[in-house]
Residue frames relative to the residue before (quaternion, step in Angstrom):
aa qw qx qy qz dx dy dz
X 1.0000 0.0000 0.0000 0.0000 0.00 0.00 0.00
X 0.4264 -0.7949 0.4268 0.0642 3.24 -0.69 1.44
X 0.3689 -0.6005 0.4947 0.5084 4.16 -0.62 0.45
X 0.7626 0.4376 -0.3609 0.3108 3.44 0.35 -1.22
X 0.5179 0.4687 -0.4591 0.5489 4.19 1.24 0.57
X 0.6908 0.3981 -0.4116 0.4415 3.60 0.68 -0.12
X 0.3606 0.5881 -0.4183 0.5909 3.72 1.51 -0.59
X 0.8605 0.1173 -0.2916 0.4010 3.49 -0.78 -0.78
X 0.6510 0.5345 -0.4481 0.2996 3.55 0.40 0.03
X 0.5396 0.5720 -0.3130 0.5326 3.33 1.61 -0.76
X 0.5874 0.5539 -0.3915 0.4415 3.65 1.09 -0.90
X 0.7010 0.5854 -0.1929 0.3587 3.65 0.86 -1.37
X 0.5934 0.3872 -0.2896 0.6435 3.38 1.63 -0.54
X 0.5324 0.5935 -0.4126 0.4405 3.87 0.66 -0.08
X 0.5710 0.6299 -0.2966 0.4349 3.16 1.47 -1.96
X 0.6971 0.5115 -0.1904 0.4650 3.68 0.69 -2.16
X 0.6603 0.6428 -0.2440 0.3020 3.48 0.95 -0.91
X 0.7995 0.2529 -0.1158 0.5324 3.42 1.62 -0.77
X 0.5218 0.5319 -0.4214 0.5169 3.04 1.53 0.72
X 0.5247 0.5310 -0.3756 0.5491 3.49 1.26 -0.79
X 0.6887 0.5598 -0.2222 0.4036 3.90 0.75 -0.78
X 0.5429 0.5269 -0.2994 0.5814 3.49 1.66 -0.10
X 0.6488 0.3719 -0.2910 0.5967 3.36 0.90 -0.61
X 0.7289 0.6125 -0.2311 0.2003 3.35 0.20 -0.39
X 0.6097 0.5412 -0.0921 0.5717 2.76 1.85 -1.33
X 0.4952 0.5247 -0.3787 0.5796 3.91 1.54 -0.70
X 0.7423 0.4199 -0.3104 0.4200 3.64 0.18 -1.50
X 0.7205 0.4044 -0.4106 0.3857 4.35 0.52 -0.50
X 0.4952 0.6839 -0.3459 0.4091 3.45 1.73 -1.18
X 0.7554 0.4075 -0.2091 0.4687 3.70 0.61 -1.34
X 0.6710 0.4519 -0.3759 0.4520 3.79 0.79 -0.60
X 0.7930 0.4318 -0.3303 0.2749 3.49 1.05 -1.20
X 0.4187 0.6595 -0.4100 0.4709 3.60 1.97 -0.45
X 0.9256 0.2986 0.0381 0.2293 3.19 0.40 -1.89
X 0.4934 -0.6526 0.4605 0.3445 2.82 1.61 -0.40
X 0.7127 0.6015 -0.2299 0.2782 3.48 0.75 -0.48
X 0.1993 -0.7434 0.5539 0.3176 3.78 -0.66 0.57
X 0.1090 -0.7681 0.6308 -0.0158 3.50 -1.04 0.65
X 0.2708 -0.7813 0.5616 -0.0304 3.44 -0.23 1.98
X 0.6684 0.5240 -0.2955 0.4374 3.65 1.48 -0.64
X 0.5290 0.6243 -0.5054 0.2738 3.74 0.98 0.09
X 0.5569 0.4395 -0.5375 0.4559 3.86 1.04 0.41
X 0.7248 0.3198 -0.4849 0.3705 3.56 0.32 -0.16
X 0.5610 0.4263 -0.5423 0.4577 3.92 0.54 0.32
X 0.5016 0.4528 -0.5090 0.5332 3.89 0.85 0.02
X 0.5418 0.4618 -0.3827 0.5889 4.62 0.67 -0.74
X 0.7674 0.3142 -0.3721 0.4171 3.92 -0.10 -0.85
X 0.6079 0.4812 -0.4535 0.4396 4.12 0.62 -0.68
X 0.7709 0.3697 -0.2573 0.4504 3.63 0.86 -0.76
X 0.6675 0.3358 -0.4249 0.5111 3.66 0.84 -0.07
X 0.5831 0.4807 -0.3637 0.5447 3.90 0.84 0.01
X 0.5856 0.4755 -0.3651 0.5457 4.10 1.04 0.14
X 0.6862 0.4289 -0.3163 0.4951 3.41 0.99 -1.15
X 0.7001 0.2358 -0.4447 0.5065 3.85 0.05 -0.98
X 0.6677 0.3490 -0.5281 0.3918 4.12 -0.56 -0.64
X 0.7016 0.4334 -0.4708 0.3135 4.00 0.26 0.10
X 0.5981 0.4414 -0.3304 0.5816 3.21 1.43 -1.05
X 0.5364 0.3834 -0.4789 0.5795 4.18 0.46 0.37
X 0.9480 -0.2087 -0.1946 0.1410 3.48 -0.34 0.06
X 0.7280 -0.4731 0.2828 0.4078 2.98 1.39 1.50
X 0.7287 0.3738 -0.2652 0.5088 3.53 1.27 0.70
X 0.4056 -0.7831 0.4287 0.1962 3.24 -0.64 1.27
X 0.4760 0.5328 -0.3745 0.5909 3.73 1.91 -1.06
X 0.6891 0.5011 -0.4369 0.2885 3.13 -0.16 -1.05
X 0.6098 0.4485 -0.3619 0.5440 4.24 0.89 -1.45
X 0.8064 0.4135 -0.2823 0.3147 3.48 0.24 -0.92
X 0.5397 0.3697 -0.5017 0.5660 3.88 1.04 0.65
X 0.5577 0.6760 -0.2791 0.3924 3.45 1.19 -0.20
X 0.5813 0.6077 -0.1156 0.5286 3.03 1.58 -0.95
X 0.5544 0.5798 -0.1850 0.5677 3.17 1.52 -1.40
X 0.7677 0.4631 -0.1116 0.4287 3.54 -0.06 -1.61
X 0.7839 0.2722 -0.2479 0.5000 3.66 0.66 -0.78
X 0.6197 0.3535 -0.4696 0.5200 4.01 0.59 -0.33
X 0.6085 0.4419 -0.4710 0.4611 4.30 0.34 -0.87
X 0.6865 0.4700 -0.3868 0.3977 4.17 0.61 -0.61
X 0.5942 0.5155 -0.2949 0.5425 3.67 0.91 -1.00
X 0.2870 0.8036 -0.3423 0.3932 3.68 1.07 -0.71
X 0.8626 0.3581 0.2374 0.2670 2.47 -0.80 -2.74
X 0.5846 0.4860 -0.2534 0.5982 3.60 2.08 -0.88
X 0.6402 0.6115 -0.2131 0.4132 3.40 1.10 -0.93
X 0.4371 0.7484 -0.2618 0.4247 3.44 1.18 -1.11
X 0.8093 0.5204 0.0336 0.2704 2.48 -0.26 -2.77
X 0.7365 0.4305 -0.1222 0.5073 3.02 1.21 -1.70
X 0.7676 0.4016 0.0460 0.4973 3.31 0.17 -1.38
X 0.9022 0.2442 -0.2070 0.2889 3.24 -0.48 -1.18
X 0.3016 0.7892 -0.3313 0.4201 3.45 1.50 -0.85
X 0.9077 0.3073 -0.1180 0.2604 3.63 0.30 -1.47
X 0.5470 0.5566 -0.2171 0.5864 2.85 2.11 -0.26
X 0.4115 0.6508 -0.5763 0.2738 3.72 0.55 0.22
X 0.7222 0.4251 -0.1995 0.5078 3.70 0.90 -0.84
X 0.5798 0.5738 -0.4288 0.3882 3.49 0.87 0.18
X 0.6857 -0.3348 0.4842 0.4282 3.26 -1.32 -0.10
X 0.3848 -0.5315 0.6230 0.4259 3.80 -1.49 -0.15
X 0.3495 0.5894 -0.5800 0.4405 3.98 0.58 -0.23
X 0.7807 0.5207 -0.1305 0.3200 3.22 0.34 -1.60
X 0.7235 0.3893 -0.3212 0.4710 3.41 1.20 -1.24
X 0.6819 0.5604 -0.3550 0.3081 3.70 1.04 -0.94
X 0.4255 0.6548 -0.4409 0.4426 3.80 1.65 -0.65
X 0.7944 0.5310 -0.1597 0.2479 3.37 0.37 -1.88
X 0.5815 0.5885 -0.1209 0.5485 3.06 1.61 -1.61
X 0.5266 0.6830 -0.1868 0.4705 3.85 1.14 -0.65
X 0.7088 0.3890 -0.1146 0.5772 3.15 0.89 -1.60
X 0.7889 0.2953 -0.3517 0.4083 3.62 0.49 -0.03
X 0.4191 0.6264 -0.4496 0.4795 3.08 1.18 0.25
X 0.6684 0.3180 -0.2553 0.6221 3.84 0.97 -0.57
X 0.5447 0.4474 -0.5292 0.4723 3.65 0.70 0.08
X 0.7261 0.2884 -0.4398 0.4430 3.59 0.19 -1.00
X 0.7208 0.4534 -0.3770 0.3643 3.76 -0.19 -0.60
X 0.7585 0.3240 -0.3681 0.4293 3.25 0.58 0.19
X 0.5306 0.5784 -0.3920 0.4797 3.41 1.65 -0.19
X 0.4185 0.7000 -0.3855 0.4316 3.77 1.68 -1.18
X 0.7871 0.3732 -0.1942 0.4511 3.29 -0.12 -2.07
X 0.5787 0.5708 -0.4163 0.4074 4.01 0.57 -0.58
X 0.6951 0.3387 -0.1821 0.6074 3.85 0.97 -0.99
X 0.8683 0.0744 -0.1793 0.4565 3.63 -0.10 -0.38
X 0.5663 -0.6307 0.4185 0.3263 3.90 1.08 0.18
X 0.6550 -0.6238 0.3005 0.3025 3.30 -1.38 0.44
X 0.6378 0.5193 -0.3515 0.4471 3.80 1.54 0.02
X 0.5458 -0.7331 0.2087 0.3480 3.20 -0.94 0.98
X 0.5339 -0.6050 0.5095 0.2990 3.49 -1.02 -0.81
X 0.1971 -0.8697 0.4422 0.0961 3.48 -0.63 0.55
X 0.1112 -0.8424 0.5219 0.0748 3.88 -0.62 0.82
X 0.2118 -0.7645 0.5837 0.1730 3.73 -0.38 0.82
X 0.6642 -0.6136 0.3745 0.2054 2.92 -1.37 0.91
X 0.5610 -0.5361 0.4277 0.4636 3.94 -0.64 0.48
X 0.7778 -0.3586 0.4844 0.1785 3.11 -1.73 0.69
X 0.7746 0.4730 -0.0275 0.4190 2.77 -0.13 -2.02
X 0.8436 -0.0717 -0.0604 0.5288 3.56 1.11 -0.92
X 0.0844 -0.8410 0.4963 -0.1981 2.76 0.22 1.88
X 0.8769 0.3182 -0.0911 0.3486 3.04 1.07 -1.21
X 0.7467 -0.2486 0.3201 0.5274 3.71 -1.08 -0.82
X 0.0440 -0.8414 0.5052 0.1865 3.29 -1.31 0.55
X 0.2442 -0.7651 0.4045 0.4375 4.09 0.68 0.70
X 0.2819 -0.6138 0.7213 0.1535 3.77 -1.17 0.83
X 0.5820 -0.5227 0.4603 0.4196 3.82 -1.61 0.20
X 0.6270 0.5183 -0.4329 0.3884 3.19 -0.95 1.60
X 0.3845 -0.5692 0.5948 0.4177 3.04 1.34 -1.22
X 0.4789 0.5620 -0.5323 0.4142 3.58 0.52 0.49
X 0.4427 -0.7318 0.5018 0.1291 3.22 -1.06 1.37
X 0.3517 0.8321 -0.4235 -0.0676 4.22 -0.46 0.03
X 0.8105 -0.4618 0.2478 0.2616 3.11 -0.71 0.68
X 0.0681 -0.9266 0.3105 0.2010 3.62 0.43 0.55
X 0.4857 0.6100 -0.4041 0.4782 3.37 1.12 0.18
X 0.6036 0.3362 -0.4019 0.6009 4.15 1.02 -0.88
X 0.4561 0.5218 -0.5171 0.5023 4.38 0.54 -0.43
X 0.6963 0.4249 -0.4455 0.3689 3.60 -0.12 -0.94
X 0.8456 0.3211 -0.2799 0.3216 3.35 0.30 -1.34
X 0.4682 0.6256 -0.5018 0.3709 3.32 1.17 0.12
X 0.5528 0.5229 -0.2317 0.6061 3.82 1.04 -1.28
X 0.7182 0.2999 -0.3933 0.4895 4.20 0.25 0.00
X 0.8759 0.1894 -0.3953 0.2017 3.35 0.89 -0.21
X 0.2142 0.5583 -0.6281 0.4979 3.36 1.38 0.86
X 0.5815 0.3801 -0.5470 0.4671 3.87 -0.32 -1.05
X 0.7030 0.4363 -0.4236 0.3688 4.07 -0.32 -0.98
X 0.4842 0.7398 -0.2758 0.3770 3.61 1.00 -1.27
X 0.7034 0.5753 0.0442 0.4152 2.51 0.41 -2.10
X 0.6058 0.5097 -0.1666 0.5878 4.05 0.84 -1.22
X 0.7881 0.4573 -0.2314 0.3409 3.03 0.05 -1.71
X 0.6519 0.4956 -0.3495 0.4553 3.94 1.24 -0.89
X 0.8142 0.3352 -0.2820 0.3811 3.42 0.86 -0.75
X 0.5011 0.5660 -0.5112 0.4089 3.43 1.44 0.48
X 0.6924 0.3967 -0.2843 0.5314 3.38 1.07 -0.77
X 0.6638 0.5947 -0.3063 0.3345 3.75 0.46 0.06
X 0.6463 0.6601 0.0257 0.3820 3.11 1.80 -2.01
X 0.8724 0.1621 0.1202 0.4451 2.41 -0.20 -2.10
X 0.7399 -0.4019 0.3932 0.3694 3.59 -1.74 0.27
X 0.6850 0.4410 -0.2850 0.5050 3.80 0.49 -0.89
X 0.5068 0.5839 -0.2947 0.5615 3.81 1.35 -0.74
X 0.5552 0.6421 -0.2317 0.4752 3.93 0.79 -1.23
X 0.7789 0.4594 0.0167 0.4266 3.16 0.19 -1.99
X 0.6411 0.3768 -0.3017 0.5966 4.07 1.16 -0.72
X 0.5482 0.6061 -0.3291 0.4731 3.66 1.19 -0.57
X 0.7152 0.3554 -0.1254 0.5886 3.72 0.54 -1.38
X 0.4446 0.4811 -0.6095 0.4465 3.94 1.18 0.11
X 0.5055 0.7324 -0.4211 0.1753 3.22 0.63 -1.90
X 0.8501 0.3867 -0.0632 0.3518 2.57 -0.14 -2.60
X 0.5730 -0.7087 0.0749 0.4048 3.69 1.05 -0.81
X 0.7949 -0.5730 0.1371 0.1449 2.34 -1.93 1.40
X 0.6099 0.6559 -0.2015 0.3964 3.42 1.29 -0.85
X 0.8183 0.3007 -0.1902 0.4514 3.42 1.11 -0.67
X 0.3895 0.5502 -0.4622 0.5761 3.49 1.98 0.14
X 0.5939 0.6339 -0.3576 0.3428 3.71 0.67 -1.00
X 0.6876 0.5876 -0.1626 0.3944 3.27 1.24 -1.60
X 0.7444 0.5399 -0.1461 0.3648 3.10 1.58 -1.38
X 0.5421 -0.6713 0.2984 0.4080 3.01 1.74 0.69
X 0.1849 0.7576 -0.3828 0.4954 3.30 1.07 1.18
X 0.2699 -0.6778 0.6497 0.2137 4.03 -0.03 1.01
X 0.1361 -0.7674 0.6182 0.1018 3.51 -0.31 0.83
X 0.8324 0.0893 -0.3304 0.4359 3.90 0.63 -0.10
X 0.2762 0.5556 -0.6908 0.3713 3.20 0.49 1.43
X 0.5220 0.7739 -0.1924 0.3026 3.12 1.13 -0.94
X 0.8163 0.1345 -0.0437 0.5600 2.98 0.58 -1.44
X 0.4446 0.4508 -0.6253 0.4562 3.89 0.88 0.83
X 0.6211 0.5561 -0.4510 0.3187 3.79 0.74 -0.61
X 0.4616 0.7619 -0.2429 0.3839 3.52 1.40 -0.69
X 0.5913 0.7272 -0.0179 0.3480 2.25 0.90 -2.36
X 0.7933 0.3567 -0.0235 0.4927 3.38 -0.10 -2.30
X 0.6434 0.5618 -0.4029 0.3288 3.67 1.02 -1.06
X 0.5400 0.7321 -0.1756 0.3762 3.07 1.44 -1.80
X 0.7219 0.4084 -0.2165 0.5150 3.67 0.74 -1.57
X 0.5548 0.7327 -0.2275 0.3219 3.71 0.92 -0.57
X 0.6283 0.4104 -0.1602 0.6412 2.78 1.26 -1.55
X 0.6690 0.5656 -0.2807 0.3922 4.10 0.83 -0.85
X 0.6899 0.4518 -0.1732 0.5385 3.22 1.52 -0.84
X 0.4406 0.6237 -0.3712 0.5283 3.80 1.67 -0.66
X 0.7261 0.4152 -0.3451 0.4257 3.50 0.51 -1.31
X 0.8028 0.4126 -0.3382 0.2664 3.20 0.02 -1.22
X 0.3502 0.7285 -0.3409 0.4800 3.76 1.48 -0.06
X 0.7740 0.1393 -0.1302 0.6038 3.30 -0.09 -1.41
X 0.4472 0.6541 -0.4475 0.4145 4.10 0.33 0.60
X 0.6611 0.6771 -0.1371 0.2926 2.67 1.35 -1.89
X 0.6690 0.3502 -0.2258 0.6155 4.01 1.28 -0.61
X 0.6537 0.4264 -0.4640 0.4190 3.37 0.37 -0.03
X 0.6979 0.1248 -0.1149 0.6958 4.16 1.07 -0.42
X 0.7274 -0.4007 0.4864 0.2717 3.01 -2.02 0.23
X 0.2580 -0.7598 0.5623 0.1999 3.99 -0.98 0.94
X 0.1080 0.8917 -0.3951 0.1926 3.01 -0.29 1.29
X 0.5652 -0.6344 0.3276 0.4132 3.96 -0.52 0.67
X 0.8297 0.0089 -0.2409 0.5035 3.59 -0.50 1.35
X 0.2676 0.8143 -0.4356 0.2747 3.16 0.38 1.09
X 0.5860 0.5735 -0.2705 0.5045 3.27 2.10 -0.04
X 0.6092 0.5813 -0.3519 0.4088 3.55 1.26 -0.55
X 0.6568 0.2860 -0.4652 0.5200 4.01 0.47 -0.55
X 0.5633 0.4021 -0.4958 0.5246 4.13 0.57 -0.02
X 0.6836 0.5123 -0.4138 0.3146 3.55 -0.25 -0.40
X 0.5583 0.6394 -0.2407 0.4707 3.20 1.53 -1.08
X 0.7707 0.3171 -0.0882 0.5456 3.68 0.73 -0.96
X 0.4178 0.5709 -0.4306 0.5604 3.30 1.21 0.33
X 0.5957 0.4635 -0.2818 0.5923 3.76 0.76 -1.50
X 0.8105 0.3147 -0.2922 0.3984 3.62 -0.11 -0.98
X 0.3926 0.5416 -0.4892 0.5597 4.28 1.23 0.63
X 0.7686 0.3403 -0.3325 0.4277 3.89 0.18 -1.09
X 0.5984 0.6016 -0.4188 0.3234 3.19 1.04 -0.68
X 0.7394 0.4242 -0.2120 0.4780 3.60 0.74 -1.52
X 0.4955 0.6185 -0.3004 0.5308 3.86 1.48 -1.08
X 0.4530 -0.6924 0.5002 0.2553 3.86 0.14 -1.42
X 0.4574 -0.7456 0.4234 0.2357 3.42 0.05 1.47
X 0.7875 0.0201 -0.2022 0.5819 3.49 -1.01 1.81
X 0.5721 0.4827 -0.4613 0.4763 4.37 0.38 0.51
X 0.3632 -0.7677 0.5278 0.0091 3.10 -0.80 1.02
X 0.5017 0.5781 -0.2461 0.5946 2.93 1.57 -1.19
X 0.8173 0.4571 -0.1127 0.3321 3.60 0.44 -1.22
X 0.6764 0.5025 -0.2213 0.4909 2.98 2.03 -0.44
X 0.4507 0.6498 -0.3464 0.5047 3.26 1.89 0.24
X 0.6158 0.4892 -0.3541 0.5060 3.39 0.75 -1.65
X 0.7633 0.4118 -0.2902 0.4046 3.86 0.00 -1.61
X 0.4776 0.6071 -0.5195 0.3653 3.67 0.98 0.13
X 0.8369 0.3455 -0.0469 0.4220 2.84 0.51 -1.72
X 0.6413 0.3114 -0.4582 0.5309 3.80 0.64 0.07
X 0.5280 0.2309 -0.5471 0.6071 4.05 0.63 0.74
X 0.7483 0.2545 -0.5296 0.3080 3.41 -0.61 0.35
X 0.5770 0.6001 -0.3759 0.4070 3.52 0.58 -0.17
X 0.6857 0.3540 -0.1984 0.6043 3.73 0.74 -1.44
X 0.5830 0.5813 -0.4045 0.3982 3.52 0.66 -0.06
X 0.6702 0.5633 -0.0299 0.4823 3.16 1.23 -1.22
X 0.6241 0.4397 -0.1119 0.6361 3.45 1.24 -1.16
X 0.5777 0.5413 -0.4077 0.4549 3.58 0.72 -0.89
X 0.7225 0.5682 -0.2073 0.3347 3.69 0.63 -1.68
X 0.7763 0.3802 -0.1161 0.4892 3.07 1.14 -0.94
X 0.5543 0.7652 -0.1596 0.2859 3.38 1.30 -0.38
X 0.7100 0.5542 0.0150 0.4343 2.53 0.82 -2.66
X 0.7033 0.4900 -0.1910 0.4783 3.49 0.82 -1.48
X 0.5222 0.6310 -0.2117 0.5332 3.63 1.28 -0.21
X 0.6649 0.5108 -0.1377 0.5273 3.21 0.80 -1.70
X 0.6455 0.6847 -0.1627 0.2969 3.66 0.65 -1.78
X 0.7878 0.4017 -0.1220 0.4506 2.83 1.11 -2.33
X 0.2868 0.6381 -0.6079 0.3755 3.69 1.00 0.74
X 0.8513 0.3324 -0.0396 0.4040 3.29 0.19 -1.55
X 0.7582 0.3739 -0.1156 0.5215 3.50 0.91 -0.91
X 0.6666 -0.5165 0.4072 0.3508 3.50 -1.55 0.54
X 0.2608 -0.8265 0.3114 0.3898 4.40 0.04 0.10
X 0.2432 0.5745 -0.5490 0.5562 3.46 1.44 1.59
X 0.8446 0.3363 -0.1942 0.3685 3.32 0.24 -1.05
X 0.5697 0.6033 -0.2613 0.4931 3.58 1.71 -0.84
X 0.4865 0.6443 -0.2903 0.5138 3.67 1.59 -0.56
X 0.7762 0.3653 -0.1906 0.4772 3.26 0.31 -1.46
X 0.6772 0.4822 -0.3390 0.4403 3.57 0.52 -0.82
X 0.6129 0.6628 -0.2136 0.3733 3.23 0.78 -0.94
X 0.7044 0.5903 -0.0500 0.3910 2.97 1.20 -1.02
X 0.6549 0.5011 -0.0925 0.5580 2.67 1.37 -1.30
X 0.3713 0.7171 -0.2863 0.5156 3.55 1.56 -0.94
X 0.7593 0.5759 -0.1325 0.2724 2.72 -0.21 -2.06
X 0.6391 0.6089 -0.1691 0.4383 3.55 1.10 -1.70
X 0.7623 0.4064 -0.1108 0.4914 3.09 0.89 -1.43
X 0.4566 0.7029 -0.4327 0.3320 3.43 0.79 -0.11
X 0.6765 0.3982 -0.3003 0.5418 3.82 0.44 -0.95
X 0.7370 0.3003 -0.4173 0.4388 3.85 -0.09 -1.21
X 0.4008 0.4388 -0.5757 0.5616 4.90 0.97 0.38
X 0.8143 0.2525 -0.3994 0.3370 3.50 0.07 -0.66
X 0.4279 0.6729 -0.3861 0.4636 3.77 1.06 -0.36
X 0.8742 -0.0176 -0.1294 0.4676 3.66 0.80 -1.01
X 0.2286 0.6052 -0.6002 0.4703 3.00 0.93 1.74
X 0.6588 0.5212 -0.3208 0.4375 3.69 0.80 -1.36
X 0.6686 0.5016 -0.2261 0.5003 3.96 1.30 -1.09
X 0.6821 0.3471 -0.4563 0.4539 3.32 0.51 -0.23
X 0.7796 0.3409 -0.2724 0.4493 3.57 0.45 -0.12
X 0.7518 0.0065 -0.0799 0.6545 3.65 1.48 -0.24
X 0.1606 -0.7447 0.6477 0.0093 3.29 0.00 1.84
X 0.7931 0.3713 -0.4016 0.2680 3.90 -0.02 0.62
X 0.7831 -0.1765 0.2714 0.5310 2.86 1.87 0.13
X 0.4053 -0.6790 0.5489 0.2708 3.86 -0.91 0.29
X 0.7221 0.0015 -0.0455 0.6903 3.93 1.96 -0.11
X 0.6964 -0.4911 0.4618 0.2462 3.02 -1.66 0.75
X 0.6438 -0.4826 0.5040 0.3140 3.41 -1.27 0.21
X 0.7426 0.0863 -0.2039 0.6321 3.88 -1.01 0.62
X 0.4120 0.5623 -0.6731 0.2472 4.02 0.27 0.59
């Protein structure tokens, strides 16, 4: 086992790491503003990637699917809000996860109604088709490089929108509370559709640049969505700061796990059977570290508004 195969594998969990972190950051942003669970943020991660694939395969542009991607999961967002979510802010979470449920089977059955039940396919950019040498002479893939470099760039946004700027101010003073920003003459639900839409954006960003590396297909947001939930958890419910870190140390040990274990195994075991176990290992590896992180910090690895 080579360094430069653990280099790119560690890179590949970095890769998984800042996509899982796009979803993630929508799913703490909306709970920590609003309060609100939202079971539907894997199927705006399905609409950013099935709205990239058809507007690319229409005009032969990958930029072109991917502002698409943007434009249709932040709109579905904002419809969702308006429609739906809006009414559930006073409810119970019993209440939000029933509701939030039910559109999860709306979109996915509304998906498969418009584009059917086979998948879709997105080809990687041109531009980064190819190899990219790292220092060493390590070969890597330049298209998973790219998305690693968009999501720090997002990272990177996301601190100085919430840090900076007036609308950053305002998601901060949602946080803390909602009642006296409300008072302060503050449109409190303009507010929280901007959230909202921003949230789905970032859900729909991921599933785009996801979108060439697998097959776009109907439910494809729910095993991501799942490990999204299990970032804020270990990261810290409403931290951004915290939903990075927990991004990237479940996508890494995930990643390492996969490639590892089966390695480790085939000391002792047959490498049919060291596969499978391994694997299965492998699975189970983040939700040991998830309640490792709770038994010693049951709120998280950071505080809310970090």
């Amino acid at each position: 086992m080579s360094t430069a195969l653990i280099i790119e594998q560690t890179l590949n969990g970095l890769q998984f790491g800042v996509m899982l972190f796009l979803m993630a950051a929508g799913l703490t942003l909306i709970f920590g503003v609003m309060g609100l669970i939202n079971l539907a943020h894997g199927s705006l991660y399905m609409v950013g990637a099935f709205a990239c694939a058809v507007a690319a395969a229409a005009t032969g542009s990958f930029w072109i699917g991917l502002a698409a991607s943007l434009a249709a999961a932040a709109a579905a967002g904002a419809l969702i809000e308006v429609t739906v979510i809006r009414k559930l802010y006073e409810r119970d979470h019993l209440d939000q996860v029933l509701a939030t449920f039910a559109l999860i089977l709306v979109f996915s059955e509304g998906t498969r109604w418009i584009f059917g039940s086979f998948p879709l396919y997105l080809n990687i950019p041109q531009l980064l088709g190819g190899v990219v040498t790292l220092p060493g002479g390590l070969p890597y893939p330049a298209y998973r490089l790219a998305i690693i470099l968009v999501g720090l760039a997002v990272a990177v946004g996301l601190y100085l929108l919430i840090s900076k700027t007036r609308l950053g101010m305002r998601i901060r003073a949602g946080e803390s509370d909602r009642e006296m920003i409300g008072a302060l003459g503050v449109d409190i639900r303009t507010l929280y559709t901007v959230v909202f839409a921003l949230g789905a954006a970032l859900a729909g960003l991921a599933g785009a640049l996801v979108g060439p590396l697998q097959s776009v297909q109907v439910g494809m947001g729910e095993p991501v969505l799942i490990l999204a939930f299990v970032v804020i958890v270990i990261g810290g419910i409403g931290s951004i700061k915290g939903a990075f870190i927990g991004a990237i140390l479940v996508g890494v040990i995930d990643t390492l796990g996969r490639f590892l274990l089966p390695l480790a195994l085939g000391v002792f075991l047959d490498p049919s059977q060291a596969a499978g176990v391994g694997a299965a290992l492998a699975s189970m590896l983040i939700y040991v570290f998830m309640a490792l992180v709770l038994a010693f910090r049951p709120t998280g690895l950071f505080a809310a508004g970090d």
